[in-house]
C-alpha positions in Angstrom: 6.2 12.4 1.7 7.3 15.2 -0.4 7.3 17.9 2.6 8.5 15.5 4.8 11.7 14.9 2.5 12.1 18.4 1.1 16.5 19.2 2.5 17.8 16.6 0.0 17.8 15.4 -3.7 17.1 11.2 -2.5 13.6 11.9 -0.9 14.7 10.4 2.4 13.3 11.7 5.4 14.2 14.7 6.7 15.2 14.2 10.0 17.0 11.2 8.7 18.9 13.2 5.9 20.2 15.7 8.5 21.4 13.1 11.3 23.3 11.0 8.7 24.1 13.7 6.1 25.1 16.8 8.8 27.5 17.8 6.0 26.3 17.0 3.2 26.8 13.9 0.6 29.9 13.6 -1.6 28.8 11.4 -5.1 31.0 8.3 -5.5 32.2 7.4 -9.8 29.7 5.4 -11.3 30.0 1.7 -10.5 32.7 2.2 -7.6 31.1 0.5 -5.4 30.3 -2.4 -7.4 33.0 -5.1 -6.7 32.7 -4.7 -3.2 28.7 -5.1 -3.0 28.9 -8.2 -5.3 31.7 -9.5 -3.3 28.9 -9.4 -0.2 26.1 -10.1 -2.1 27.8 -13.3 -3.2 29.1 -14.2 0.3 26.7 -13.4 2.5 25.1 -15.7 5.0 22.0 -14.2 4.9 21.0 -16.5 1.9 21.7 -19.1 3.6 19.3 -18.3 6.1 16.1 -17.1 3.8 16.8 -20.9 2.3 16.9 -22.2 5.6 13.3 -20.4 6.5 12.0 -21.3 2.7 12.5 -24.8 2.9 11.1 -24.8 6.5 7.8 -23.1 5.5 7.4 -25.1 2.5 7.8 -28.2 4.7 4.9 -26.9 7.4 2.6 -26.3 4.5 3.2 -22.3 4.2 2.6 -20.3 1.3 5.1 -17.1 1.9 5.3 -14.5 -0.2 8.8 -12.5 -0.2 8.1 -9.0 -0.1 11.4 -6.6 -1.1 11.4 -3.1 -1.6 13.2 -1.6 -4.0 16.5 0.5 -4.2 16.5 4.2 -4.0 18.1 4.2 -7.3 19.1 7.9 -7.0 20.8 7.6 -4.2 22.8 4.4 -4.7 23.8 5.2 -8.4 25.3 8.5 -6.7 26.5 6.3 -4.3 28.8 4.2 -7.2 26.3 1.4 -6.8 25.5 0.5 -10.8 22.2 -0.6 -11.9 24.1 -3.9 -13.4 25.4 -4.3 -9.4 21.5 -3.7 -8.0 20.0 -6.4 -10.9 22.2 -8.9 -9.8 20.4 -8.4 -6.0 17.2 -9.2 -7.4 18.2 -12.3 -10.0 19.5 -13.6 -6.7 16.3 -13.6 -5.2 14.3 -14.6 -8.0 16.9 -17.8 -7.9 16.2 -18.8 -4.3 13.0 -18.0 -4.7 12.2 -19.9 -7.7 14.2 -23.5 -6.0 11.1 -23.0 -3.4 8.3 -22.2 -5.9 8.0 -18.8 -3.7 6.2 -15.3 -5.7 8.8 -12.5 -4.7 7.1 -8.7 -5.2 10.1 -6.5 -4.9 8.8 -3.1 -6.7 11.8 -2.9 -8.3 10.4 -1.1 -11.4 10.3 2.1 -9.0 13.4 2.4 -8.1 13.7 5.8 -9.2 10.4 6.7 -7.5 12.7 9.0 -4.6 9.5 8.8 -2.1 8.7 5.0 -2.3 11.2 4.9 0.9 12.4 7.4 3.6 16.3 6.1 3.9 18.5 3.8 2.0 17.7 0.5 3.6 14.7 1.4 2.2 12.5 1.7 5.0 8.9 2.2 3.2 7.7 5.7 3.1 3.8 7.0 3.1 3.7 6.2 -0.3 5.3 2.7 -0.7 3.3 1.5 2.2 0.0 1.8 -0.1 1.8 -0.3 -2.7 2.8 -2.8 -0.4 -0.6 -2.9 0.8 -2.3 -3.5 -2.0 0.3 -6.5 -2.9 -0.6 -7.9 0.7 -4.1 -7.7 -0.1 -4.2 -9.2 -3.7 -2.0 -11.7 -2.2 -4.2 -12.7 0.7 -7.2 -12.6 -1.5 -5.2 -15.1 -4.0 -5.5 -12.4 -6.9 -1.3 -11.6 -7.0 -0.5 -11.3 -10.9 -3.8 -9.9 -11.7 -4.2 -6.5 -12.3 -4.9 -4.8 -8.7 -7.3 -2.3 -10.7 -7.5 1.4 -12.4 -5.2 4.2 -11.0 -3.2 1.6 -9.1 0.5 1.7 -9.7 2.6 -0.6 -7.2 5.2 -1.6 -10.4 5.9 -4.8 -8.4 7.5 -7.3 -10.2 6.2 -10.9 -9.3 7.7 -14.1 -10.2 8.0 -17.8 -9.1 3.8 -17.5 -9.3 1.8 -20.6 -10.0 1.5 -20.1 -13.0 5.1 -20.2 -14.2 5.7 -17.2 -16.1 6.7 -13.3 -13.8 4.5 -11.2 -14.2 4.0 -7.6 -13.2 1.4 -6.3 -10.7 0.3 -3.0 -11.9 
């Protein structure tokens, strides 16, 4: 990823730095974009639709797993996006998540890991995709919460698991 993200300080892709960013980015004050995110975080339909398809699966039987990625923490605190604003994001989804008795993995201990994604949506980059694999995989095996083995470092946070307590998948 590094070489493919190497004309800006977030560690998006490069092709997508230059097409969005032609002239540059301008920093926004610390927390001034705040009110306006919480504002939409709070209102947003969105959550009414992930409890909508929860509360369907759990009907049919299903045993989802809600898979987040995590901010590009660089980019959105020099955006004005505080790291109180982004915490509130996931405590929303570990609330809807835990009415449904869903695990959520949501990496967001690597938030300031700048090549985990390749924009701001984040949209996974070569490296987050092998985190994200290996939570796939331990969850499809049943293993999720255990330790995914030595070297591995997907810093996904899991909670609403079986067991009752979050736990992190390192």
């Amino acid at each position: 990823q590094i070489p493919h993200s190497n004309n800006n300080p977030f560690g998006f892709d490069n092709d997508y730095w230059k097409k969005n960013f032609p002239n540059g980015f301008k920093a926004r004050a610390a927390g001034s974009g705040d009110s306006g995110y919480l504002t939409n975080l709070q209102n947003s339909a969105e959550w009414t639709d992930l409890e909508i398809l929860l509360r369907i699966l759990k009907e049919e039987g299903a045993q989802p797993l809600l898979l987040g990625r995590p901010f590009n923490a660089n980019y959105y605190d020099a955006n004005g996006l505080s790291e109180n604003a982004r915490q509130q994001f996931y405590a929303k989804m570990d609330q809807v998540a835990a009415r449904y008795g869903v695990p959520v993995a949501d990496f967001r201990g690597d938030e300031y890991d700048k090549y985990f994604g390749v924009d701001p949506a984040p949209h996974m980059a070569r490296e987050g995709w092998v985190y994200v694999d290996q939570v796939l995989d331990a969850f499809y095996r049943g293993t999720l919460g255990q330790p995914l083995g030595q070297g591995d470092r997907s810093g996904a946070a899991v909670s609403g698991d079986p067991g009752g307590a979050g736990v992190v998948v390192r």
